[in-house]
C-alpha positions in Angstrom: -67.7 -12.8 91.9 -67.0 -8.9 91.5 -66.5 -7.3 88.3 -62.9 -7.2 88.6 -62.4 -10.8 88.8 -64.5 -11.2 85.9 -62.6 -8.6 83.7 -59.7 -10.3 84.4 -60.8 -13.6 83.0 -61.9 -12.2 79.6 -58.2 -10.3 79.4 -56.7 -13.3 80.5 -59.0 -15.6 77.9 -58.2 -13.1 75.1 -54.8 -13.3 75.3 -54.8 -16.9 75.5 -56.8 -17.0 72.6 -54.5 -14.1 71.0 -51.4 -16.2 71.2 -53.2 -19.7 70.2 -54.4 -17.7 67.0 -51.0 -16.2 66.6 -49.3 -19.6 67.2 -51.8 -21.3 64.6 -50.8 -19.2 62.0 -46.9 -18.9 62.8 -44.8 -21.2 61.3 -42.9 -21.6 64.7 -40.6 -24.0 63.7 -38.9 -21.3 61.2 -39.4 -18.1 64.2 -37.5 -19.8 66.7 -34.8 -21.4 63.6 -33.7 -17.6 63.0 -34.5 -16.4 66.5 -31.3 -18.8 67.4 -29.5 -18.6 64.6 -29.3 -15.0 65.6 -31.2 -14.0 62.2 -34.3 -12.6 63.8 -37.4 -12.3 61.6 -40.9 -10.9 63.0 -43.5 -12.4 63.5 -45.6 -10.8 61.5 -43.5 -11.1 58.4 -43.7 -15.3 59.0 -47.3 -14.9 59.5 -47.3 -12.9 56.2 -45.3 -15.3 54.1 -47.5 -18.0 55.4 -50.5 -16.4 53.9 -48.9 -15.8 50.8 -48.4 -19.4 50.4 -44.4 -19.2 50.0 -42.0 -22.0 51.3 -41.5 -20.2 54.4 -39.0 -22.9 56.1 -37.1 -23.0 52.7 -36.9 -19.2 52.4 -35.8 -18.6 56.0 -33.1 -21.2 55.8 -31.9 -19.5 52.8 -32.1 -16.3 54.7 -30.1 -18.0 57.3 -27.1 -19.3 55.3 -26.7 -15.7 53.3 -26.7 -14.1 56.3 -24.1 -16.4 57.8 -22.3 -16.5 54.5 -21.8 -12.8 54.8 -24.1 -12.7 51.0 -25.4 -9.5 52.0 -28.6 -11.1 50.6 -32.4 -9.6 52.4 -35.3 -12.1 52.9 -37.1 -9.6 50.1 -34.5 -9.9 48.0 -34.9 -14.3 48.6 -39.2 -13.4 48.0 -37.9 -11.5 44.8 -35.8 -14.5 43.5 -39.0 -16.7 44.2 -41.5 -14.9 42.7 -39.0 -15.0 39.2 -38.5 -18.6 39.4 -34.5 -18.5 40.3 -32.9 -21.0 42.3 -32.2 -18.8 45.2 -30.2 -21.5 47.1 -28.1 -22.0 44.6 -27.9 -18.3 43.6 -26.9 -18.2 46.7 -24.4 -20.0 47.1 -22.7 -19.2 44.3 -22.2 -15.7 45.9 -21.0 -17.2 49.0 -18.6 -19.0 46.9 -17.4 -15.6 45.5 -16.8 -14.6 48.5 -15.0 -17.0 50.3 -12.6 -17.1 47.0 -11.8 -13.3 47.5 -13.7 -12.5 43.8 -15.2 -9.1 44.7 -18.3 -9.2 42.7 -21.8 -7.4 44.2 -24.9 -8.8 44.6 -26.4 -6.6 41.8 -23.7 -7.2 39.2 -23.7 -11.0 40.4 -27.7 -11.2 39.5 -26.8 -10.2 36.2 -24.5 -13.2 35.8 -26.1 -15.5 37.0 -29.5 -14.6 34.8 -27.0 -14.6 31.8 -26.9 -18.3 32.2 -23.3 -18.9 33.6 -22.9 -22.3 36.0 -21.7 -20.9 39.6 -18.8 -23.5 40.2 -17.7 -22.6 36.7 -17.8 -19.1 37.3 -15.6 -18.9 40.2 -13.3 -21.0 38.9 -12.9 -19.1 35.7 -12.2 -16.0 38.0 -9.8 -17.6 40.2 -7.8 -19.7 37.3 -6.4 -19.0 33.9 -8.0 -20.4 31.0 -5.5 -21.6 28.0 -6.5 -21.5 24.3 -4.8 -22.6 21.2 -5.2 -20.6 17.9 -5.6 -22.9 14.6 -2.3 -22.4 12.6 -2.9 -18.7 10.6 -2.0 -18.2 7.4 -0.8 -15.3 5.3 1.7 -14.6 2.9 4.2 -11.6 3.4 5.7 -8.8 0.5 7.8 -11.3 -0.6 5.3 -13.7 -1.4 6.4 -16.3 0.9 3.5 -18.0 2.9 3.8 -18.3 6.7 1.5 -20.6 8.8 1.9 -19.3 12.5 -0.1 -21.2 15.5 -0.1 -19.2 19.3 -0.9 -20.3 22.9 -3.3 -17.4 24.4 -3.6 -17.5 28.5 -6.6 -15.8 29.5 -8.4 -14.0 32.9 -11.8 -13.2 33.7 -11.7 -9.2 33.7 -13.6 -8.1 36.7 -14.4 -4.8 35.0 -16.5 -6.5 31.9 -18.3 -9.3 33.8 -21.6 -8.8 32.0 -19.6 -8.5 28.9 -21.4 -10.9 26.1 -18.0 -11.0 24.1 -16.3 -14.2 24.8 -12.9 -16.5 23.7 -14.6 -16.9 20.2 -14.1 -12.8 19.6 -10.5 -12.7 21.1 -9.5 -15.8 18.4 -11.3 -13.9 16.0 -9.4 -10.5 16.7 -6.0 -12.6 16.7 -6.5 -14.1 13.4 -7.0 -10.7 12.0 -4.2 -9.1 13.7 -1.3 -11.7 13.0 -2.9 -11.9 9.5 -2.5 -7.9 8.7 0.9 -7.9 10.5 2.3 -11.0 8.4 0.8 -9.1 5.5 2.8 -6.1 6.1 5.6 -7.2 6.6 8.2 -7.2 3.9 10.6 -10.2 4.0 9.6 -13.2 6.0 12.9 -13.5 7.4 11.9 -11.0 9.8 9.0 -12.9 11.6 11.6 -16.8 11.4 14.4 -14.4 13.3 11.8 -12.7 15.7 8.6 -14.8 16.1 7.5 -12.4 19.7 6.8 -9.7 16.9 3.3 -12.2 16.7 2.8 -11.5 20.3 3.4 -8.1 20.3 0.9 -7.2 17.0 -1.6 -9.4 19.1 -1.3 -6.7 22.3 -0.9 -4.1 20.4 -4.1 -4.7 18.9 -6.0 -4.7 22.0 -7.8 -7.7 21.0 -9.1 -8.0 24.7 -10.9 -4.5 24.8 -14.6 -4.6 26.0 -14.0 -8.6 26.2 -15.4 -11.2 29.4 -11.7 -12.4 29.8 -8.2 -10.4 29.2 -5.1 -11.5 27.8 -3.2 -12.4 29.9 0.0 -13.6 27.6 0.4 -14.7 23.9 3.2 -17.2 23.0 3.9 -18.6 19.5 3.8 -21.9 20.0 5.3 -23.1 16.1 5.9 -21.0 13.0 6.6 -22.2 9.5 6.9 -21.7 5.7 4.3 -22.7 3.6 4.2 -22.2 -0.5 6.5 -19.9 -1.9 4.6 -17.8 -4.3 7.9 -15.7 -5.9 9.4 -19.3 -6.3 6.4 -21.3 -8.0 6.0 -18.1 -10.6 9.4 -18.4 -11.1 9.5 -22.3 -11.6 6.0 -21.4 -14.1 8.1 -18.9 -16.0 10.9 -21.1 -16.3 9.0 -24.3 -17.6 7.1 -22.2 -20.0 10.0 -21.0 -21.7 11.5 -24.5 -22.0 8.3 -25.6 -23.3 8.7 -22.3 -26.1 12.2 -23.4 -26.9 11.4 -27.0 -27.3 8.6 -26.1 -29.8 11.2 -23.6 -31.4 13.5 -25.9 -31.8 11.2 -28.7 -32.7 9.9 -26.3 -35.7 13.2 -26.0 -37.1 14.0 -29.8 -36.7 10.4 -30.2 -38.9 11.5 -27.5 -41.4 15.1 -29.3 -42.1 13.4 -32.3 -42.0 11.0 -31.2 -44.7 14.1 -29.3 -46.6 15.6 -32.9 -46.6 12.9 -34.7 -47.6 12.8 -31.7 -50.8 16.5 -32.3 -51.5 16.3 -36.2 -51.6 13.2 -35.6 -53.8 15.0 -33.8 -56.2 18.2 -36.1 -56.3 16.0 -38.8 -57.3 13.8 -36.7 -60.2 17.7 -36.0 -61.4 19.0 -39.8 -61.2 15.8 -40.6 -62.9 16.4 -38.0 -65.5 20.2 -39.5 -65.8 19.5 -43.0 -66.4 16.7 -41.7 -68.8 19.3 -39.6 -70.8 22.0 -42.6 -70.2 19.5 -45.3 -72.2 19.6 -42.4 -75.1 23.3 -43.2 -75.1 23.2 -46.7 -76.8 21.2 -45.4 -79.1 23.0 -42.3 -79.9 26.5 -44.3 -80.6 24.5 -46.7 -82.8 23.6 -43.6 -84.9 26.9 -42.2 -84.2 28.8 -45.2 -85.9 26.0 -45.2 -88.4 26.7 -42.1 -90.0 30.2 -42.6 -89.6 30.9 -40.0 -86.9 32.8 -42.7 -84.8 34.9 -44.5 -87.0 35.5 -47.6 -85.0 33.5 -49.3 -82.2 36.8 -49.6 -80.3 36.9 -46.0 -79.7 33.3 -46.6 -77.9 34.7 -48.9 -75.6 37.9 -46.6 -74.9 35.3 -43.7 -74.4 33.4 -46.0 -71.6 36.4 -46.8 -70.1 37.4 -43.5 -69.5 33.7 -42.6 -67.9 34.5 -45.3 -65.5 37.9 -44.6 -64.8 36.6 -41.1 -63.7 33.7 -42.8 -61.8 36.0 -44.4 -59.7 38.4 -41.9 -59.3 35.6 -39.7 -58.1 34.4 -42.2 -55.6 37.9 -42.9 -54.4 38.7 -38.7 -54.0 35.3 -38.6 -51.7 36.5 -42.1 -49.8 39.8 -40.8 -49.1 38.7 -37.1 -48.7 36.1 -37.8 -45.7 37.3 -37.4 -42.2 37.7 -40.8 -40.8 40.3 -41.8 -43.6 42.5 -38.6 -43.2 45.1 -41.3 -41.5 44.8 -43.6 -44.6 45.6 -40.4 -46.8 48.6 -40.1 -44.6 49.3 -43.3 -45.7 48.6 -43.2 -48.9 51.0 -39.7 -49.4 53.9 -41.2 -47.5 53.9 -44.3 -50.1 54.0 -41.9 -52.9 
């Protein structure tokens, strides 16, 4: 056998020994997967994967769906999310999702959402639908000291520019409250807010409250407005009792003082009758001695003089009978007789 038949057989053995080594050690399974899927990886970079021990059909499948999925997604970028322990499949298609729902996001700034911890589903669907919250009824009390309790329907929007915003719903409720609180505050006569209620909506826009904020307001409706306490009126209602309570005690004082006066008066009238009949059991006595020493003459005239006291008596009596009020018609009477 000449030397060129021989050389041939050891080219010819190393190259079939070439290709069994390189078709030991290539996953061919996942080569010929993106060769037809029109993804084409080399060779060597299976063969590399492999001895790095990475989930080589896994990875390439991935590879294969972002690249169909239009993910603009590179099989370093799918080594990357493995070597960090994210779910590149699912990362993945999440941003497939995005896509196909017409949310222009980029892979960088959609890495940084989906680190921050946000569900993919949920994601798109927060970009793609309005999201309506309800305000807890906010309370404040105007000039006038009339208290108004206001509750408003918020429609929010994720805001494309501030997706890696950390400032959520919680701030934008927070930023209402304050601003339908200082406007209410401000404003004079609550009238004003009962006969124009989208002034609420307006201090709410005015304020910005969306600024720098994951979602943007979209609209703000007050959904029910009413009164609450009226300050100016309780104070007034205070004021009013108090002085009742002042003028009862006033008048209750002076009722106490004439009662007292009268209770004086009656106390006197009866020291004086007692004094009377005291001096009137003298009398007895005093005619006794009287006739004694001869300064009445005869008892008769005693008798005439007591008769005369009690015809007075009754004649007094009679005049304050006849004199009173209630028996002006019997004095009528009485006159017309005469």
């Amino acid at each position: 056998m000449s030397g060129g038949y021989i050389a041939l057989i050891v080219i010819a053995s190393l190259i079939v020994i070439f290709f069994i080594v390189i078709f030991s050690l290539l996953p061919v399974k996942s080569y010929f997967t993106a060769l037809f899927s029109k993804c084409h990886i080399s060779a060597r970079k299976l063969i590399t994967m492999r001895f790095r021990k990475l989930p080589v059909f896994d990875m390439v499948n991935a590879y294969i769906t972002a690249r169909t999925g239009n993910a603009g997604i590179s099989l370093a970028e799918i080594e990357n999310m493995h070597a960090t322990d994210c779910d590149y499949n699912k990362f993945i298609q999440g941003l497939i999702a995005c896509k196909n729902a017409g949310v222009n996001i980029d892979y960088n700034t959609y890495k940084k959402v989906y680190l921050s911890g946000k569900d993919i589903l949920d994601f798109v669907q927060e970009c793609l639908n309005s999201k309506v919250v309800e305000t807890n009824f906010i309370t404040a009390m105007c000039a006038d000291l009339q208290e108004i309790n206001a509750k408003i329907k918020i429609t929010l929007k994720v805001n494309m520019k501030n997706l890696l915003s950390t400032l959520n719903e919680e701030t934008i409720l927070a930023r209402i409250n304050e601003s339908v609180f200082s406007f209410i505050s401000s404003t004079k006569d609550h009238k004003t807010i009962l006969q124009a209620p989208q002034l609420l909506a307006k201090a709410i826009y005015d304020a910005e409250v969306d600024s720098g904020n994951f979602y943007e307001v979209v609209s703000a409706d007050v959904m029910e407005i009413n009164l609450g306490n009226n300050i100016a009126l309780r104070k007034e209602k205070e004021l009013i009792e108090k002085n009742r309570v002042l003028e009862q005690n006033r008048l209750e004082a002076r009722r106490l003082t004439a009662v007292a006066v009268e209770q004086e008066m009656k106390a006197r009238t009866e020291e004086m009758k007692a004094k009377l009949v005291e001096k009137e059991m003298e009398v007895p006595a005093a005619l006794t001695e009287a006739v004694k020493e001869g300064k009445i003459d005869k008892l008769i005239d005693y008798y005439k003089l007591q008769n005369i006291q009690a015809d007075t008596e009754m004649r007094r009596r009679l005049g304050g009978k006849f004199g009173s009020p209630e028996n002006k018609n019997f004095d009528d009477d009485f006159d017309d007789d005469e």
